[in-house]
PLY file of the C-alpha trace (Angstrom):
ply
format ascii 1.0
element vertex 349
property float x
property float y
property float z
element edge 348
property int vertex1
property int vertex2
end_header
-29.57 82.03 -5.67
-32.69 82.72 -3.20
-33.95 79.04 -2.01
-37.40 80.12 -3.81
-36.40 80.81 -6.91
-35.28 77.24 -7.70
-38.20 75.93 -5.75
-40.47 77.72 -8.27
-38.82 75.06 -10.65
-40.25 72.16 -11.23
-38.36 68.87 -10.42
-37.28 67.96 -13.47
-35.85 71.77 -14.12
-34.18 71.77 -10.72
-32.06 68.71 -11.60
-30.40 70.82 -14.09
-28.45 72.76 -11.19
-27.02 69.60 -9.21
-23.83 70.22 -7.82
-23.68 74.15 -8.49
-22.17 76.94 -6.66
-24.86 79.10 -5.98
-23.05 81.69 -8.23
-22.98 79.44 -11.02
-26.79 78.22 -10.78
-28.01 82.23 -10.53
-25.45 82.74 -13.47
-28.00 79.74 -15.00
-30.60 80.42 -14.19
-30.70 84.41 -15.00
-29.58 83.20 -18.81
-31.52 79.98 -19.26
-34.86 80.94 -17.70
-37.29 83.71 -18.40
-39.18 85.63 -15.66
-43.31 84.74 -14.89
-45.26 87.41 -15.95
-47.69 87.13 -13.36
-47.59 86.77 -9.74
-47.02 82.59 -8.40
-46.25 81.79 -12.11
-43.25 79.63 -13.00
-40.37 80.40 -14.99
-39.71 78.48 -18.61
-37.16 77.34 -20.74
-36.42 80.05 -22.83
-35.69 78.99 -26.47
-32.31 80.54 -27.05
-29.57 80.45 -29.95
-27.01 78.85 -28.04
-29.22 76.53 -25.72
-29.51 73.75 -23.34
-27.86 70.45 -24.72
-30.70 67.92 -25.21
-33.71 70.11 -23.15
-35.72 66.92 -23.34
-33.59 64.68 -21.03
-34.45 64.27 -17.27
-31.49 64.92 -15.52
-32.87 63.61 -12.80
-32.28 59.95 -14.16
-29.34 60.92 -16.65
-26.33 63.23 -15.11
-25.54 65.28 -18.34
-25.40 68.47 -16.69
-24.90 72.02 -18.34
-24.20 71.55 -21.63
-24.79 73.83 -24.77
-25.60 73.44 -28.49
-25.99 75.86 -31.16
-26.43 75.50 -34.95
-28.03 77.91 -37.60
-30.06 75.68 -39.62
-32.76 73.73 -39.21
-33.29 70.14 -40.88
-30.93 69.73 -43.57
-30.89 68.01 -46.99
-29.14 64.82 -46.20
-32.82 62.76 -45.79
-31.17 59.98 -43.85
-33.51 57.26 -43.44
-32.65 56.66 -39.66
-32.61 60.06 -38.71
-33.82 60.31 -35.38
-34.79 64.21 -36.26
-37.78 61.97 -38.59
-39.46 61.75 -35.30
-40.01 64.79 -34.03
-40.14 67.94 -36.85
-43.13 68.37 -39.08
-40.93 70.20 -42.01
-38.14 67.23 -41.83
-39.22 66.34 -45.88
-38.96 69.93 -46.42
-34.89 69.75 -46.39
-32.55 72.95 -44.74
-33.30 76.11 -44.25
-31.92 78.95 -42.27
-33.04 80.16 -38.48
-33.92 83.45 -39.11
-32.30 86.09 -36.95
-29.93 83.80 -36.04
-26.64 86.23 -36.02
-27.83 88.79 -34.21
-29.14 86.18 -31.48
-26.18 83.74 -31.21
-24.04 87.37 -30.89
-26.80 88.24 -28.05
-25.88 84.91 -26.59
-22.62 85.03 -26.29
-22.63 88.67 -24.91
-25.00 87.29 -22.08
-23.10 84.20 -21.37
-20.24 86.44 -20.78
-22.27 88.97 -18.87
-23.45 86.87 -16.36
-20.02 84.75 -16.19
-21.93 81.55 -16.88
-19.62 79.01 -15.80
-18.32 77.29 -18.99
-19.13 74.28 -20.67
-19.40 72.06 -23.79
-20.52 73.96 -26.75
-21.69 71.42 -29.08
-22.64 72.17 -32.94
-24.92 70.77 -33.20
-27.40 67.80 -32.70
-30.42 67.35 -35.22
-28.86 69.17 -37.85
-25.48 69.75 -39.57
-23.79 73.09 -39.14
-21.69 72.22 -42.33
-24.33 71.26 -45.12
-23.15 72.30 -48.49
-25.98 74.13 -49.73
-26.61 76.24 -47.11
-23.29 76.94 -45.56
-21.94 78.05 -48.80
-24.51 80.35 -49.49
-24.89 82.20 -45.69
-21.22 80.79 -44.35
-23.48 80.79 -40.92
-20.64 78.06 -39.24
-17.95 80.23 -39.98
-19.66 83.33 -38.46
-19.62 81.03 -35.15
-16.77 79.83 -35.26
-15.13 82.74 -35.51
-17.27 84.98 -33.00
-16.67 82.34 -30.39
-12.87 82.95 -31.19
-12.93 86.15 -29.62
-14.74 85.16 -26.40
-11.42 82.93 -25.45
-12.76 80.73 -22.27
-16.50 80.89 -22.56
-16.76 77.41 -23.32
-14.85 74.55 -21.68
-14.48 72.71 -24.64
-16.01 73.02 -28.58
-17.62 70.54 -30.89
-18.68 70.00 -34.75
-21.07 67.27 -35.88
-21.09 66.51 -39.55
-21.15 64.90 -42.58
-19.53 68.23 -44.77
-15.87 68.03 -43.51
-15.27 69.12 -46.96
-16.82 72.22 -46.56
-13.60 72.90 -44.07
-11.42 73.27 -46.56
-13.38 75.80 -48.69
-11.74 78.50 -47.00
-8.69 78.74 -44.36
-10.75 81.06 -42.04
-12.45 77.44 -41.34
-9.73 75.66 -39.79
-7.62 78.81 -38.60
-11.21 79.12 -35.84
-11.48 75.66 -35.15
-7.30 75.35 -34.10
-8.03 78.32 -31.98
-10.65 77.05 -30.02
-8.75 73.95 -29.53
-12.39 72.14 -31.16
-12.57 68.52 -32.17
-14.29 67.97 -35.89
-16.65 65.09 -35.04
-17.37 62.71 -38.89
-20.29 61.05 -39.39
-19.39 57.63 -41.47
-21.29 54.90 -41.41
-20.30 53.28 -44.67
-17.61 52.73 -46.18
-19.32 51.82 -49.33
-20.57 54.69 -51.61
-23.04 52.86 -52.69
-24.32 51.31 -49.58
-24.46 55.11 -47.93
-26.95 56.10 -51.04
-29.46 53.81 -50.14
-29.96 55.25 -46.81
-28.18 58.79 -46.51
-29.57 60.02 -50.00
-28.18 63.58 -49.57
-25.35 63.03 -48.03
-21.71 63.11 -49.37
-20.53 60.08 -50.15
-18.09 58.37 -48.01
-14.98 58.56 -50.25
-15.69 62.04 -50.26
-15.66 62.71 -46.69
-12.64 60.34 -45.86
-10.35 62.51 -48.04
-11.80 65.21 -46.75
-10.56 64.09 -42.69
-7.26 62.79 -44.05
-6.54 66.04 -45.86
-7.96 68.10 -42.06
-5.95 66.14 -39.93
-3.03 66.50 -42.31
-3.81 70.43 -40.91
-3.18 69.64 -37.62
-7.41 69.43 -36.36
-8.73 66.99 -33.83
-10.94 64.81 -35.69
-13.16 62.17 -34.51
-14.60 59.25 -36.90
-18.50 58.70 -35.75
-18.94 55.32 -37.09
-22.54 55.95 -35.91
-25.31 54.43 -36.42
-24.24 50.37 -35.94
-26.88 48.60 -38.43
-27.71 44.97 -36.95
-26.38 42.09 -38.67
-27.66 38.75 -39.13
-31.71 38.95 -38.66
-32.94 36.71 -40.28
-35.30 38.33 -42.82
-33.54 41.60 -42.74
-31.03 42.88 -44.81
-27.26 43.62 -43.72
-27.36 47.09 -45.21
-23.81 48.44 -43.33
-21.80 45.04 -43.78
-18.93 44.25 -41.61
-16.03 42.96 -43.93
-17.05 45.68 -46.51
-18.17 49.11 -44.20
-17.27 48.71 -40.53
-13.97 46.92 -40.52
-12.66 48.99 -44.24
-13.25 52.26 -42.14
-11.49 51.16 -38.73
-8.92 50.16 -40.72
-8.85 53.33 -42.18
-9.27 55.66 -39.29
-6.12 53.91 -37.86
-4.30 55.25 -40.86
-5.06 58.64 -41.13
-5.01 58.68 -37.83
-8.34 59.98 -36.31
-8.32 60.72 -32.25
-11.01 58.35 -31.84
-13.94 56.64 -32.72
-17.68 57.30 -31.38
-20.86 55.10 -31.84
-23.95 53.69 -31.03
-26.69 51.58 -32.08
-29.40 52.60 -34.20
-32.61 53.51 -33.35
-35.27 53.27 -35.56
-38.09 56.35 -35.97
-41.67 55.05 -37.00
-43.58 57.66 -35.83
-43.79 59.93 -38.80
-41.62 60.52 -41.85
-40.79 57.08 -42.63
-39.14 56.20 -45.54
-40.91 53.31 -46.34
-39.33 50.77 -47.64
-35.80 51.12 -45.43
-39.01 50.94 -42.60
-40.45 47.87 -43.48
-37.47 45.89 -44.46
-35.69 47.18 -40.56
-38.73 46.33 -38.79
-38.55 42.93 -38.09
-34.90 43.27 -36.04
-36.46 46.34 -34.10
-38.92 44.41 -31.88
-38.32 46.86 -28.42
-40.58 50.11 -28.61
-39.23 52.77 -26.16
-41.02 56.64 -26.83
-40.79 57.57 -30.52
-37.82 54.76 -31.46
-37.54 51.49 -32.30
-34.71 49.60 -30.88
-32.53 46.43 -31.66
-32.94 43.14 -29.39
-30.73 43.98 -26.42
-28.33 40.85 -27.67
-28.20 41.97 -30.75
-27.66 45.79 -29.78
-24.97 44.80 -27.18
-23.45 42.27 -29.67
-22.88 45.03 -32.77
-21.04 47.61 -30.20
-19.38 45.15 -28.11
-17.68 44.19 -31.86
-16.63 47.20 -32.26
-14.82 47.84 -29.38
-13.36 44.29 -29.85
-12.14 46.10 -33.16
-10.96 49.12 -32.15
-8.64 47.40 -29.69
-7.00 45.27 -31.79
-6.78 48.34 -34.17
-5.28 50.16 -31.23
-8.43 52.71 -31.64
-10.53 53.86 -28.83
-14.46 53.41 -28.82
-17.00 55.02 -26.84
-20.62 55.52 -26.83
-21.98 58.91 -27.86
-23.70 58.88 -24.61
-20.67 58.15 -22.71
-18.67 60.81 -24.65
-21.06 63.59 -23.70
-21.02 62.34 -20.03
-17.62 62.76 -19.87
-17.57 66.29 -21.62
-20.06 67.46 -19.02
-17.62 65.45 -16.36
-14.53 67.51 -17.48
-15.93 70.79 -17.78
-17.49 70.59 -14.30
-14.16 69.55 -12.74
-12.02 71.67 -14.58
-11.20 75.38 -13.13
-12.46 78.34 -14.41
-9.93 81.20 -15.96
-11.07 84.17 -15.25
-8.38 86.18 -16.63
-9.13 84.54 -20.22
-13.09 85.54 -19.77
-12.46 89.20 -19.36
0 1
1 2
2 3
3 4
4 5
5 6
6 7
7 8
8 9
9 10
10 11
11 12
12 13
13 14
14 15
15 16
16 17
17 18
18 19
19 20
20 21
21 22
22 23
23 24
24 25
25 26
26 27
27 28
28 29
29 30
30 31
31 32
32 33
33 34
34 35
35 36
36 37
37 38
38 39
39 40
40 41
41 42
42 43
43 44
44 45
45 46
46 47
47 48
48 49
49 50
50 51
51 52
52 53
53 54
54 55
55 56
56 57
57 58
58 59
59 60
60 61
61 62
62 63
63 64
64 65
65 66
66 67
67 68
68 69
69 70
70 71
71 72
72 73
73 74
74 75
75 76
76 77
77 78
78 79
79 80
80 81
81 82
82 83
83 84
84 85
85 86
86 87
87 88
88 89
89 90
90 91
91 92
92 93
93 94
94 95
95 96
96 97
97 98
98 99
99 100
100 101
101 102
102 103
103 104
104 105
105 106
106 107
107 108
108 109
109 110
110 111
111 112
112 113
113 114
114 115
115 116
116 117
117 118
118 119
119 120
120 121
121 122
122 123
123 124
124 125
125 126
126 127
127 128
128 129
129 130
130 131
131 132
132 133
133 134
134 135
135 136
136 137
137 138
138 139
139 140
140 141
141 142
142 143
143 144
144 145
145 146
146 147
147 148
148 149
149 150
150 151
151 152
152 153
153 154
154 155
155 156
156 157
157 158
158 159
159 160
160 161
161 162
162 163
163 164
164 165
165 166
166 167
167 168
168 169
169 170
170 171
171 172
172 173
173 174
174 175
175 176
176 177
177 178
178 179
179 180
180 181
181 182
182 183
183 184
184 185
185 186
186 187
187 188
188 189
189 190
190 191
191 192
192 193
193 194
194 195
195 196
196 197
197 198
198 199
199 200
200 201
201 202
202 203
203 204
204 205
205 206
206 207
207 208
208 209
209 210
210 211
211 212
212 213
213 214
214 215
215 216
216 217
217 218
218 219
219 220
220 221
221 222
222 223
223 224
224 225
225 226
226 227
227 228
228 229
229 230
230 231
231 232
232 233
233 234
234 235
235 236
236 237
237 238
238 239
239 240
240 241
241 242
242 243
243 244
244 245
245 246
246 247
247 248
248 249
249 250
250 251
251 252
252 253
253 254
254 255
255 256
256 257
257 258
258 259
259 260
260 261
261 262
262 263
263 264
264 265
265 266
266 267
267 268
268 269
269 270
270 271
271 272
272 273
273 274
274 275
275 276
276 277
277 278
278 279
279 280
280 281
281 282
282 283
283 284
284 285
285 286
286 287
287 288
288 289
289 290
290 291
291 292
292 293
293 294
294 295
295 296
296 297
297 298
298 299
299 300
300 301
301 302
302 303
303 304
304 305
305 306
306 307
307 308
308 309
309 310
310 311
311 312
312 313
313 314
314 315
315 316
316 317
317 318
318 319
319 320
320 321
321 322
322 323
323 324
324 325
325 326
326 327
327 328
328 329
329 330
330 331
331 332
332 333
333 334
334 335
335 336
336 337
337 338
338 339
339 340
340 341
341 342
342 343
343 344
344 345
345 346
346 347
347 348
């Protein structure tokens, strides 16, 4: 790529394109950035249906890399009290809804990824919002029109990840799980609880967690990679603030669990709390006092008692003979691998 086209960047954008060939970064940059439209302008971010994992992080301080994420909806219907999505969309009360246009433009996406022989990486579906929600996924079946496109672009992506709390919505039809084994993807489960009636009080719309644990056993019984998210860790033992996700009943019940089934591994990390906007209020005022650290638009645990919940759970997981790891550590490492792993041409064409 011409030296001034990246310097027309600005610093933050540049990081982005650490460590590329200069193939790779024009590749990059010809599908991630639009074109000024007047003379000395610089390019932006263009807002895309398969986009830049987590736009909003500086890579200059944080190595994440290329990385991708796609999902059709936005929000969804679960109304999880600590949903970090509270802090940043308006319509978040307003439940799912569909991205309009989004066929044609993942299709679009995929066609130019492949066109300019972006170098692949983690596809991840998808962050703020679940690909997999009941209501909407059984109506438009949008998940399993992207699963199944990416199927016939073999290589595109290094690797292929699903976020949710609808495993069940899998095993609706086989089309589901014949996509996912193809793409070799991992089917990451959001359980917190292992409590139905703890989950309730603070994932309203969500499945319950009986639900969703026969849902894994009955996928991994089908031969899919899936991953228990034991995510978010609730802090125990504030004084003056409820233990809403209680060891001996929720965390150490689903380890226990996971073991059995078995999943590939666990993933966590602490929660963070949202109080800008779209609080639900009680939950909010009854967390507050054991989220004394303000950092941007969260709330955050005491660093003792943050450290203390996850260093408890990989004290678990050990003994359990389960792996643990971060969520942030587990998308470091996907960018890691799919940077250091070769790319197959052959399987691209």
């Amino acid at each position: 790529m011409a030296l001034e086209r990246l310097q027309s960047l600005t610093e933050r954008d540049r990081a982005l394109f650490a460590g590329m060939q200069d193939d790779e970064a024009q590749a990059v940059f010809a599908y991630l950035f639009s074109q000024p439209r007047q003379a000395g302008g610089a390019p932006r971010l263009r807002s895309r249906a398969i986009g830049l994992y987590d736009p909003f992080c500086d890579r200059r301080h944080h190595n994440l890399g290329l990385l991708w994420q796609a999902g059709p909806y936005s929000c969804c219907d679960h109304r999880c009290a600590y949903c970090y999505a509270r802090s940043y969309l308006a319509n978040f009360a307003h439940g799912g809804a569909t991205k309009r246009g989004f066929g044609a433009a993942f299709s679009r996406c995929l066609e130019d990824l492949q066109r300019l022989k972006v170098p692949p990486r983690h596809l991840s579906m998808a962050n703020s919002t679940d690909v997999l929600q009941a209501r909407l996924e059984r109506e438009h079946r949008a998940a399993l029109f992207m699963f199944e496109c990416i199927a016939c672009y073999p290589g595109l992506f290094a690797s292929v990840g699903v976020l949710t709390k609808h495993p069940e919505v899998l095993l609706d039809d086989e089309r589901y799980t014949a996509a996912l084994l193809s793409l070799g993807a991992e089917v990451q489960v959001s359980i917190a609880f292992f409590r139905d009636e703890a989950a309730a009080r603070v994932e309203p719309g969500a499945p319950p967690p009986s639900l969703r644990r026969l849902a894994v056993e009955r996928l991994a019984a089908r031969g899919l990679r899936v991953v228990l998210r034991l995510d978010p860790l609730f802090p125990r033992g504030v004084p003056g603030v409820p233990d809403l996700q209680s060891w001996d009943d929720d965390v150490r019940p689903l380890v226990e669990w996971a073991t059995r089934v078995p999943v590939a591994y666990v993933i966590t990390s602490p929660i963070k709390l949202p109080f800008r906007r779209n609080l639900m209020e009680g939950f909010h005022r009854a967390m507050l006092p054991a989220f004394p650290v303000v950092r941007g638009s969260y709330r955050r645990m005491a660093p003792d008692v943050e450290r203390a919940v996850v260093a408890d759970l990989h004290l678990l997981g050990e003994a359990s003979g389960l792996s643990v790891e971060h969520c942030f550590a587990n998308i470091l490492r996907r960018a890691r691998q799919a940077q250091e792993s070769p790319v197959d041409e052959a399987s691209r064409e």
